[in-house]
N, C-alpha and C positions, 0 to 999 in steps of 0.2 A: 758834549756840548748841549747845554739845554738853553732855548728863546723862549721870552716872556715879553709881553707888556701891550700895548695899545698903538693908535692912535700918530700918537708922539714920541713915543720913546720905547723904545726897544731893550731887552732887558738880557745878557749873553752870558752864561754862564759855562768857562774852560775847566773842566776839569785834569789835573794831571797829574802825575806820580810827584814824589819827591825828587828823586834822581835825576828828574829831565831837564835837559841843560836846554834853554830855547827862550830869548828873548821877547819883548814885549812886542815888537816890531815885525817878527813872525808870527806870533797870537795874532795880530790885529790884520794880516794878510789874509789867514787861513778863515776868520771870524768873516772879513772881506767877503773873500770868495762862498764861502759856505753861502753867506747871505742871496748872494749874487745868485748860487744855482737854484736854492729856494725858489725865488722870487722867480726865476725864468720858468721851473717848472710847474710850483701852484700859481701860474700867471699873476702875480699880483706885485706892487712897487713898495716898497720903503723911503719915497722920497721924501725931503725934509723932514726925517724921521730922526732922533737921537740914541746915539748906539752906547751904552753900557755893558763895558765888559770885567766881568770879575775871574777875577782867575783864580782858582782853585788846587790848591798843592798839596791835601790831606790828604790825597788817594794812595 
């Protein structure tokens, strides 16, 4: 998983295998949480931030 962006909008990059079976709805849980402990532990918020996330299947 690599983050990007500013400000505004947040930029989420999932990398994953070909073979892995895992809906979008689970990306966007894990993409969730990840962000959530981020932010808890470099003390800092994402509010009113916009989350883009691309998901990646070449690996």
């Amino acid at each position: 998983m690599m983050l990007d962006g500013g400000t505004t909008e947040l930029a989420c990059s999932v990398g994953l295998s070909k073979n892995v079976k895992i809906d979008d709805t689970l990306i966007q849980h894990i993409v969730d949480d990840s962000i959530r402990n981020i932010s808890e532990t470099e003390n800092v918020t994402f509010e009113n931030t916009k989350i883009i996330i691309e998901k990646l299947t070449d690996i």
